[in-house]
GUMAR-189998 format. One record per residue (C-alpha): residue number from 1; chain; x, y, z. Coordinates in steps of 0.02 Angstrom, whole numbers, plus 50000, padded with zeros to 5 digits. Layout:
N
PT  pos  unit     c1     c2     c3
PT  NUM     A      X      Y      Z
...
END
This chain:
503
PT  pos  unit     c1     c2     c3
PT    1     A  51008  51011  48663
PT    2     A  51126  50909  48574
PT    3     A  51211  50837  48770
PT    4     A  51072  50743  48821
PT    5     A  51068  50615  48990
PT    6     A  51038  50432  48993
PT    7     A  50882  50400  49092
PT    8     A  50986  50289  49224
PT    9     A  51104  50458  49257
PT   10     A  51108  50489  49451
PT   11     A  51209  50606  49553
PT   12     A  51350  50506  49652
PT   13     A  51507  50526  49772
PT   14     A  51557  50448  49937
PT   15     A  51444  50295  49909
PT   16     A  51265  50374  49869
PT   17     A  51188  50374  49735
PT   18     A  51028  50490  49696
PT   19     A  50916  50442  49548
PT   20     A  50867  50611  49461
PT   21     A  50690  50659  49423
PT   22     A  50620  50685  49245
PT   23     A  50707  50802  49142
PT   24     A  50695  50862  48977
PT   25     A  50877  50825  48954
PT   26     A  50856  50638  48996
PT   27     A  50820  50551  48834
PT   28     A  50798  50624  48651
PT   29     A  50611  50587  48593
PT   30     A  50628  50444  48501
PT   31     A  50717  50373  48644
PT   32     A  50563  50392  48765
PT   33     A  50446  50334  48625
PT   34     A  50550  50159  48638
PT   35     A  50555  50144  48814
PT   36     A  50376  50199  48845
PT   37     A  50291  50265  48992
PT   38     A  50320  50168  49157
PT   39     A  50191  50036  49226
PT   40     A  50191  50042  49436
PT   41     A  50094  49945  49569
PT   42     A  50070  50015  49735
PT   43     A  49968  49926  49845
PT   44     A  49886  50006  50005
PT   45     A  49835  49895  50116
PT   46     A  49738  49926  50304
PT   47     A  49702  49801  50435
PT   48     A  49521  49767  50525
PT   49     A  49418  49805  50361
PT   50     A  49309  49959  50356
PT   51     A  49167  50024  50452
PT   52     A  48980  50032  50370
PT   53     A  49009  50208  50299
PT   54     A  49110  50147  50164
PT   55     A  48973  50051  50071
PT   56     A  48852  50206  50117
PT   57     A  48834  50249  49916
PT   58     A  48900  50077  49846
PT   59     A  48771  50029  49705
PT   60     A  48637  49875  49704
PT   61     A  48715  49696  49670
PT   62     A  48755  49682  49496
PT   63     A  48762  49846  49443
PT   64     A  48869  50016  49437
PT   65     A  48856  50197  49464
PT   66     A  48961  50326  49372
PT   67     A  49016  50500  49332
PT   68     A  48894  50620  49439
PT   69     A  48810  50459  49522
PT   70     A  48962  50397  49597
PT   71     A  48975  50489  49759
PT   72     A  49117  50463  49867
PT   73     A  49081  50401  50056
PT   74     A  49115  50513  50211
PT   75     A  49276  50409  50233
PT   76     A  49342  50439  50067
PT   77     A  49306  50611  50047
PT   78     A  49490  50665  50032
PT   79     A  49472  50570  49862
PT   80     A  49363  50698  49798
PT   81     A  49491  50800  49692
PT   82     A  49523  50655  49582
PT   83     A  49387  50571  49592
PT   84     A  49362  50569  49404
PT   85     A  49537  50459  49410
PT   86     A  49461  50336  49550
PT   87     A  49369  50176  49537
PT   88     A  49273  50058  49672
PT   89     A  49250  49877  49664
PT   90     A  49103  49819  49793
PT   91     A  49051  49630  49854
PT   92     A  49218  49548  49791
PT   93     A  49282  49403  49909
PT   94     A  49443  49328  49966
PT   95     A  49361  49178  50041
PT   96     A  49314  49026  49927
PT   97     A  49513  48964  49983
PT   98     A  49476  48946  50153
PT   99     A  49380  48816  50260
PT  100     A  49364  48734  50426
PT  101     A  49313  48594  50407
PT  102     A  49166  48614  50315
PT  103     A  49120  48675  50153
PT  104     A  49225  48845  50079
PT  105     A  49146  48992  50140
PT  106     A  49176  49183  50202
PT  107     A  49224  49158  50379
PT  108     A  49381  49101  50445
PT  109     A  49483  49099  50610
PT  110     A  49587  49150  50652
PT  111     A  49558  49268  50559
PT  112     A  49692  49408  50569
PT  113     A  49845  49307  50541
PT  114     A  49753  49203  50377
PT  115     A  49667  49331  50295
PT  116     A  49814  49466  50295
PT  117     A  49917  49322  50226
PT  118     A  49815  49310  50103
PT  119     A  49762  49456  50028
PT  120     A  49903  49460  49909
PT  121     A  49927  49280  49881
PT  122     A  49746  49222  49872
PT  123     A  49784  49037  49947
PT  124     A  49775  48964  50146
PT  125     A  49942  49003  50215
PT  126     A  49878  48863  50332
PT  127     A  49836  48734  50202
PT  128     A  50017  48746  50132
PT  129     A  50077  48729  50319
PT  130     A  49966  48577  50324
PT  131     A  50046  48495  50174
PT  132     A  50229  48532  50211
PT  133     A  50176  48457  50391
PT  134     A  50231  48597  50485
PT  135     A  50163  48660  50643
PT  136     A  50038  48797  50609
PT  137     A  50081  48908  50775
PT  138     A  50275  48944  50678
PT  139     A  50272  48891  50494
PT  140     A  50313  49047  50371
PT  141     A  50249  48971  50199
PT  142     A  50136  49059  50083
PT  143     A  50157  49078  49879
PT  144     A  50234  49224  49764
PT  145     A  50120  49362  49798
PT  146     A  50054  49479  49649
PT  147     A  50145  49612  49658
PT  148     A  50322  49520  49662
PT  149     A  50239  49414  49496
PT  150     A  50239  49597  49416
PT  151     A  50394  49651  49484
PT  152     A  50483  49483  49391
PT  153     A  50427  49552  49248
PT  154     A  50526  49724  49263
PT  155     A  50689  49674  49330
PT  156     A  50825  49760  49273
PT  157     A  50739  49906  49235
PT  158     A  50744  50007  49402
PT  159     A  50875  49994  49541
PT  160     A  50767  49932  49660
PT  161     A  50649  49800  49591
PT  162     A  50497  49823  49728
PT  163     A  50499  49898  49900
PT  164     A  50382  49869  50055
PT  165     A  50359  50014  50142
PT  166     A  50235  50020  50345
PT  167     A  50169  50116  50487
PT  168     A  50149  49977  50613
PT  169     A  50218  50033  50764
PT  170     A  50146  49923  50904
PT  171     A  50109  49762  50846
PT  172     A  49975  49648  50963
PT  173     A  49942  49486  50960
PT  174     A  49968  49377  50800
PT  175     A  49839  49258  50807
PT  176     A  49975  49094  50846
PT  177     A  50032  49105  50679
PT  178     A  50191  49180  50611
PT  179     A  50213  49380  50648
PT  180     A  50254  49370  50455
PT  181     A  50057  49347  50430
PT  182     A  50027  49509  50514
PT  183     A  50165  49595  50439
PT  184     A  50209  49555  50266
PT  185     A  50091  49597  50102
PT  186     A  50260  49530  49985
PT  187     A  50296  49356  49936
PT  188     A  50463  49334  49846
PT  189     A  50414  49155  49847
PT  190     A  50339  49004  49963
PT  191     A  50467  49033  50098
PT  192     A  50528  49204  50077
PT  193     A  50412  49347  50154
PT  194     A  50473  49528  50125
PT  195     A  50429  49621  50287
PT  196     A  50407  49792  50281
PT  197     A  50505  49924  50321
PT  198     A  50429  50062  50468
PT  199     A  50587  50139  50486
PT  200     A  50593  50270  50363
PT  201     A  50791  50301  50363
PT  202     A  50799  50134  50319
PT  203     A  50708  50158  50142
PT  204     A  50776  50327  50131
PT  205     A  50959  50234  50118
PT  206     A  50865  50123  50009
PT  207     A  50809  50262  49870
PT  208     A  50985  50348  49891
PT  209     A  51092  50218  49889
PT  210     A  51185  50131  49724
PT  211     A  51193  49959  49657
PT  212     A  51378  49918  49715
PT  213     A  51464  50075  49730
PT  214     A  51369  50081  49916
PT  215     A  51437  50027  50058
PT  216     A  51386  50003  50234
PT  217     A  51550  50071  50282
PT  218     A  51546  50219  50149
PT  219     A  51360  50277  50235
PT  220     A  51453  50266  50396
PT  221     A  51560  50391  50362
PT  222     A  51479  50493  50291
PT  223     A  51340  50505  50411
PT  224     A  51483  50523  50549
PT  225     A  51521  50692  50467
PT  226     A  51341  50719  50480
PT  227     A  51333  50792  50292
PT  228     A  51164  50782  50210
PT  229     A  51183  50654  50050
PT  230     A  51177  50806  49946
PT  231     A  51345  50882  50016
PT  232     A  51399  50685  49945
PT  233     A  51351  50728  49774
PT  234     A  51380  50922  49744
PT  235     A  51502  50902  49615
PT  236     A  51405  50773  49529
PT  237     A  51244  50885  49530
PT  238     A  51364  51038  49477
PT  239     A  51442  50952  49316
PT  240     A  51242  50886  49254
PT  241     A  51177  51058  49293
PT  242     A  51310  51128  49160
PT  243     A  51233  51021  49041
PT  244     A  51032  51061  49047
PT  245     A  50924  51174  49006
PT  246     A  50886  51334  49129
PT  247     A  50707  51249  49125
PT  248     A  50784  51093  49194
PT  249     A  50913  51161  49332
PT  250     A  50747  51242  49415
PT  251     A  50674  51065  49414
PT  252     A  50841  51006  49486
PT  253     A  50863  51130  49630
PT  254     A  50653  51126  49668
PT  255     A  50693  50911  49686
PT  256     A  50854  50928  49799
PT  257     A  50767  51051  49908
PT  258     A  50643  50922  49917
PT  259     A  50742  50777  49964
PT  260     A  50824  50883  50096
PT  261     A  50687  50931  50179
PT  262     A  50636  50742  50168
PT  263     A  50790  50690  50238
PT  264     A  50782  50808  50384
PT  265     A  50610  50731  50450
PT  266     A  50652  50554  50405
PT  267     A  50804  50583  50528
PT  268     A  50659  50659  50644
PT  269     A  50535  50499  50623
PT  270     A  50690  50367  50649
PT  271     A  50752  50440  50790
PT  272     A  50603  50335  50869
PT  273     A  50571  50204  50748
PT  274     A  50738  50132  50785
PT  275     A  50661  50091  50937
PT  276     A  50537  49979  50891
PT  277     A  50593  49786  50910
PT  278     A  50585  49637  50808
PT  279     A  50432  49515  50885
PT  280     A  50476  49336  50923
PT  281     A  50391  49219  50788
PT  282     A  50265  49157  50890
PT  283     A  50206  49288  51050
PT  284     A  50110  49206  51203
PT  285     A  49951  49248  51235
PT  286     A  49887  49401  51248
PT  287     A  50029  49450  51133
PT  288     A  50166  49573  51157
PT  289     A  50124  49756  51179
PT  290     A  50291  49811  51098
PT  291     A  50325  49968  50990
PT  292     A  50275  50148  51025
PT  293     A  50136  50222  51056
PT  294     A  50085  50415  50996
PT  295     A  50207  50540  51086
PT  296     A  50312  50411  51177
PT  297     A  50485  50459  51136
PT  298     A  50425  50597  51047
PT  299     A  50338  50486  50920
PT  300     A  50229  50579  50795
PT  301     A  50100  50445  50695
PT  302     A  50043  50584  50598
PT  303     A  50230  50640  50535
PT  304     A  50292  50443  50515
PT  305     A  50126  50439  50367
PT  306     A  50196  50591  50290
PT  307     A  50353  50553  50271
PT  308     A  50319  50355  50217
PT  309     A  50214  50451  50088
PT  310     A  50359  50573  50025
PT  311     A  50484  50421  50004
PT  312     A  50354  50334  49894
PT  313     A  50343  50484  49814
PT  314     A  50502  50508  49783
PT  315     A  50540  50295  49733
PT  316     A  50417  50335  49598
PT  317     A  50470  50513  49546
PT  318     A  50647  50459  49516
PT  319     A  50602  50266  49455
PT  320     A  50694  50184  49585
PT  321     A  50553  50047  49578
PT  322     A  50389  50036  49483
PT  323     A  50329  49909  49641
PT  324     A  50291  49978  49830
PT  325     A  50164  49879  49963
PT  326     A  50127  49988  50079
PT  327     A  50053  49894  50233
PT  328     A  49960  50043  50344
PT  329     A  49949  49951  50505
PT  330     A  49988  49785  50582
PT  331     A  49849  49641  50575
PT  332     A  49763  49656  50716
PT  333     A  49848  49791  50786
PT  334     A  49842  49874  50968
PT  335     A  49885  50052  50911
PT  336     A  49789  50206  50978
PT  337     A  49749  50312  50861
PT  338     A  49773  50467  50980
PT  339     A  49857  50558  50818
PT  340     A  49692  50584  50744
PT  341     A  49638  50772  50713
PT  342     A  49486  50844  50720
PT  343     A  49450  50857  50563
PT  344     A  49466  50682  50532
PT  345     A  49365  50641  50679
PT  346     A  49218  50758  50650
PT  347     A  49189  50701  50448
PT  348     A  49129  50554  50516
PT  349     A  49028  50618  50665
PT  350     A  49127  50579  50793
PT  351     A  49136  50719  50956
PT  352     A  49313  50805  50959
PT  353     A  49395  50738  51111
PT  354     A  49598  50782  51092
PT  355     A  49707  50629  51163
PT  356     A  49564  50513  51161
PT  357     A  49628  50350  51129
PT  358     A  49532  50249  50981
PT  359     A  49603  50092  51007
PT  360     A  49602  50024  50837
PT  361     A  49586  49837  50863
PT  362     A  49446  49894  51028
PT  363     A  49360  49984  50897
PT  364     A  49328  49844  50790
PT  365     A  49252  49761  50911
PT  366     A  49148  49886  50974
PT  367     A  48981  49928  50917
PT  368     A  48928  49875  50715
PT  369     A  48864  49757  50633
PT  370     A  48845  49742  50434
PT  371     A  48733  49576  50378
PT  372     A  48759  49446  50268
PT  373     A  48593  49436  50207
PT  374     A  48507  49575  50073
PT  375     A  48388  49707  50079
PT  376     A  48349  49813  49934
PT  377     A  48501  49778  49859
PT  378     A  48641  49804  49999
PT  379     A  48681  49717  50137
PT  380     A  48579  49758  50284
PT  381     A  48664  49861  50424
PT  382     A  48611  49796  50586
PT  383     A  48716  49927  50704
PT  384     A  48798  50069  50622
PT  385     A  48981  50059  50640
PT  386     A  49059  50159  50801
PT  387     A  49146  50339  50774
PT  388     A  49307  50276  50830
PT  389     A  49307  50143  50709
PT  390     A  49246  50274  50577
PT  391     A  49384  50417  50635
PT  392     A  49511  50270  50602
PT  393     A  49468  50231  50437
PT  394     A  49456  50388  50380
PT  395     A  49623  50438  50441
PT  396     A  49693  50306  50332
PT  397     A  49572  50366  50180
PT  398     A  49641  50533  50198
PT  399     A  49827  50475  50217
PT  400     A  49811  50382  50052
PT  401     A  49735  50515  49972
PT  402     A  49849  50615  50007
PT  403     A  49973  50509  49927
PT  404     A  49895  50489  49767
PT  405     A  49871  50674  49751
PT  406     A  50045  50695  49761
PT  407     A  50095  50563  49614
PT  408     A  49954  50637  49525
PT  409     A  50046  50814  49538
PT  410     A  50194  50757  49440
PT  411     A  50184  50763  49281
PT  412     A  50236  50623  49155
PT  413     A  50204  50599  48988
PT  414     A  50026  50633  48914
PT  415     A  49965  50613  49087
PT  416     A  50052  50606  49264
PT  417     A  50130  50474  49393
PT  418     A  49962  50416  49464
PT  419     A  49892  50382  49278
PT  420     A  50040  50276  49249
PT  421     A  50021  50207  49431
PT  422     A  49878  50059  49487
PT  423     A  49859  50107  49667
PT  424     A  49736  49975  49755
PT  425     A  49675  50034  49914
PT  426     A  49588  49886  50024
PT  427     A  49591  49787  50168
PT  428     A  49612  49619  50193
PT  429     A  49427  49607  50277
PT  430     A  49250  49658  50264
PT  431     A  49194  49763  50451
PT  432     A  49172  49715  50630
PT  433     A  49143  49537  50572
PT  434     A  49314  49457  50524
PT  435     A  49224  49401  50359
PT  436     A  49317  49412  50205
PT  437     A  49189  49449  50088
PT  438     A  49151  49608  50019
PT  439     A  49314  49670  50038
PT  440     A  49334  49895  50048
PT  441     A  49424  49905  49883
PT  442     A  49464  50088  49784
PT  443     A  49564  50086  49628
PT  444     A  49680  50235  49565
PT  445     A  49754  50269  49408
PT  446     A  49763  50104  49295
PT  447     A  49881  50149  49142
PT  448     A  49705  50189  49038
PT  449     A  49665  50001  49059
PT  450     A  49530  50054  49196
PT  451     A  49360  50136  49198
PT  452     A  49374  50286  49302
PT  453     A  49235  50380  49406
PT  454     A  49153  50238  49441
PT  455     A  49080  50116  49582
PT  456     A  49055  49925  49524
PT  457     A  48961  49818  49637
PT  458     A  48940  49627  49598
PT  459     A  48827  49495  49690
PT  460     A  48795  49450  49871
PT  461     A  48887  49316  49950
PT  462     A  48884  49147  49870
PT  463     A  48871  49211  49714
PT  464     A  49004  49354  49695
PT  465     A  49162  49382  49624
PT  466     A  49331  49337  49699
PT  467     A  49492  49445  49744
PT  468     A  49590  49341  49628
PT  469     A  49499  49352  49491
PT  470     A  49543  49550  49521
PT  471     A  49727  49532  49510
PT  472     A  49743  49418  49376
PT  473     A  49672  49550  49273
PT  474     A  49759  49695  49323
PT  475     A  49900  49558  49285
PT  476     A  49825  49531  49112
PT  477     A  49776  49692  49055
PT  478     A  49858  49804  49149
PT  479     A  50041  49737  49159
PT  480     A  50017  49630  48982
PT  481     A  50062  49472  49097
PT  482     A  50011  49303  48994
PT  483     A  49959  49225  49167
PT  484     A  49842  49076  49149
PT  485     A  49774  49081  49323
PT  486     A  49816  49155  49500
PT  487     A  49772  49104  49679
PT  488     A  49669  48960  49728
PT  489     A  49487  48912  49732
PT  490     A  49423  48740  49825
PT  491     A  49276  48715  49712
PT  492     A  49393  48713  49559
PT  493     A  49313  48881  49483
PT  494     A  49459  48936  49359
PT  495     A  49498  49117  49330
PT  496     A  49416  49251  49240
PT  497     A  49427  49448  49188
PT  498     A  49338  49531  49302
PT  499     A  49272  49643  49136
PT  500     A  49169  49753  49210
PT  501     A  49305  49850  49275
PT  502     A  49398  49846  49113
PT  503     A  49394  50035  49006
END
């Protein structure tokens, strides 16, 4: 074609603006060649840490298992298509900047509020609290988290430089600490947390909406003549569709059918999530039971995951941002889990009771114990982990499975969105415990920087690994970042590659 569109062309008119997915029409070769393939973070994170299933084929300390050794666990079984694209990292820690008093160590209280804060940030929200003399029970101070460190170093280059994307509904109590610590994964810097967004209009106007032209008053209007955003940009779409390929208006009319129909159920979802208030900084004991629950309003949990999925589908598609936390659940959170089909519930043994309630932060707490001693190279399970616990997990296995097999059906360059993506999947603890050792952690895609089909486990407590050491090298090798160290560690231990992960 000798017409050919500017990768930042989007459809616009009456103050929307709809990045376009990837057409052949978008940049001449040598163009793309410059510019290169895009490099994107999104982090998954779930509350409460996982239940004993998850470590049911993790390797021996110290050593790996891959290709037809590397079996997937019961919980992460909707994995399995692309497994050969998936990596997990056993016995790694987020614990040697924490103490009480004593000498650093795994356990800390409470532990909710500090260890959510700190699973991208890798410091003591409390100990900077401490040094800025503020009172612990409201201070909101932390550090840049990871992924805003790699969204610094693509500004410019998307309209949106990160988004934080959620499912908590009903948060519970927060610890006496900050709701920020049981709500936020993004650090723009010490005193700036990025919450995340539940409400799924909300990022919708987010992906749709332009850098100026936009106006609160301009969405008004046009959502008073209750148009779709596409009736905003027909003419638009109709002058770029004289200008492509045949190949390329199919493309174009399969992706606007697509962000209708996500439009229509993000108007279903809001309808309720609009509902849901903002929690005082600092909730009374026993906390606040605010939010919804599953059907209350007409509420659907399983509908709100879908469609959070689709709009980070779409932010990546269309390369409105290369950056997306996506925080499953509130810290400590008091949602039932009465959204939870069968199938779900019977992979991981548990009868089929529909309505039951699985109260998630109940569950945690009720039957399981993992140790922190060895035996035979694992740590020893003293009581298997409870269904409902189990059914929980895996719910939020399959959700972000689901997710990646969606970026992984687009295709992009010599490879597709998930090989160009590095989803980490984890939690911010280990089990039933609180601990924060050992941390659940799955990696996706990677950008070819990653080994792939493979489980890594490193030491037992004391002597393993840390989390920080994990994303400064996804910050090193993976995002070409000259960082010289990240997080902190109260023995003084400086940074290092984790290499084993390394391709």
């Amino acid at each position: 074609m000798k017409t050919l569109l500017s990768r930042r062309t989007v459809l616009r008119g009456a103050g929307v603006a709809l990045s376009l997915p990837w057409l052949e029409a978008l940049a001449p070769r040598t163009a793309r060649a410059a510019v290169g393939i895009p490099r994107r973070l999104l982090i998954c994170a779930f509350p409460n840490g996982a239940p004993h299933d998850w470590w049911t084929n993790a390797p021996s300390f110290g050593t790996s298992l891959s290709g037809a050794d590397f079996k997937l666990p019961n919980v992460l079984a909707p994995f399995a298509p692309i497994k050969h694209k998936l990596m997990m990292v056993s016995r790694l820690g987020n614990y040697t900047w924490s103490h009480d008093g004593s000498a650093p160590g795994p356990s800390v209280e409470p532990s909710h509020a500090r260890c959510m804060s700190a699973v991208t940030t890798c410091i003591d929200a409390d100990e900077v609290a401490r040094k800025a003399g503020l009172p612990l029970d409201s201070a909101v101070r932390s550090t840049t988290s990871v992924d805003q460190l790699i969204a610094r170093t693509m500004v410019g280059l998307t309209g949106l430089n990160s988004l934080q994307t959620g499912l908590g509904v009903k948060p519970g109590f927060f610890d006496y600490r900050s709701y920020a610590y049981n709500q936020v994964l993004s650090w723009k810097s010490p005193t700036e947390p990025l919450k995340r967004n539940v409400n799924p209009r909300v990022v919708f106007d987010q992906l749709v909406g332009g850098t100026g032209a936009q106006t609160p008053a301009e969405l008004a209007r046009l959502k008073a003549r209750e148009k779709s955003v596409l009736d905003a940009v027909r003419e638009d779409t109709l002058r770029i569709k004289k200008r492509v390929s045949s190949r390329d208006q199919q493309v174009l009319d399969q992706y606007l059918e697509t962000v209708r129909s996500l439009e229509i159920a993000v108007d279903q979802v809001a309808a309720t999530c609009r509902t849901v208030p903002t929690p005082s900084p600092v909730p009374e004991p026993p906390g606040p039971q605010q939010g919804l629950s599953q059907g209350q309003d007409g509420y659907d949990h399983e509908l709100h995951a879908n469609v959070m999925n689709d709009l980070i589908t779409l932010a990546f598609e269309c390369d409105r941002t290369r950056v997306v936390t996506h925080l499953l659940d509130d810290a400590r959170s008091e949602f039932e889990y009465r959204n939870i089909p069968a199938s779900d519930r019977t992979r991981v043994g548990l009868n089929y009771n529909a309505g039951a309630s699985l109260h998630y932060h109940a569950s945690q707490h009720g039957p399981g114990e993992l140790a922190d001693t060895t035996e035979n190279g694992q740590y020893k399970i003293l009581t298997p982990s409870n269904r409902d616990f189990a059914a929980i997990n895996a719910w939020m296995g399959r959700k972000v499975a689901e997710l990646a097999l969606k970026l992984d059906a687009i295709p992009e360059g010599d490879g597709t969105v998930l090989d160009h993506t590095t989803l980490v999947f984890l939690s911010e603890m280990r089990t039933h415990d609180h601990d924060a050792f050992d941390l659940p952690i799955l990696i996706a895609g990677g950008n070819g920087a990653l080994k792939r089909d493979t489980h890594i486990a490193y030491q037992s407590v004391g002597s393993d690994r840390q989390l920080r050491d994990l994303w400064y090298t996804l910050m090193r090798h993976v995002f070409g970042m000259p960082v010289s160290s990240f997080g902190e560690d109260l023995r003084g231990v400086g940074n290092a590659d984790l290499t084993e992960i390394l391709a």
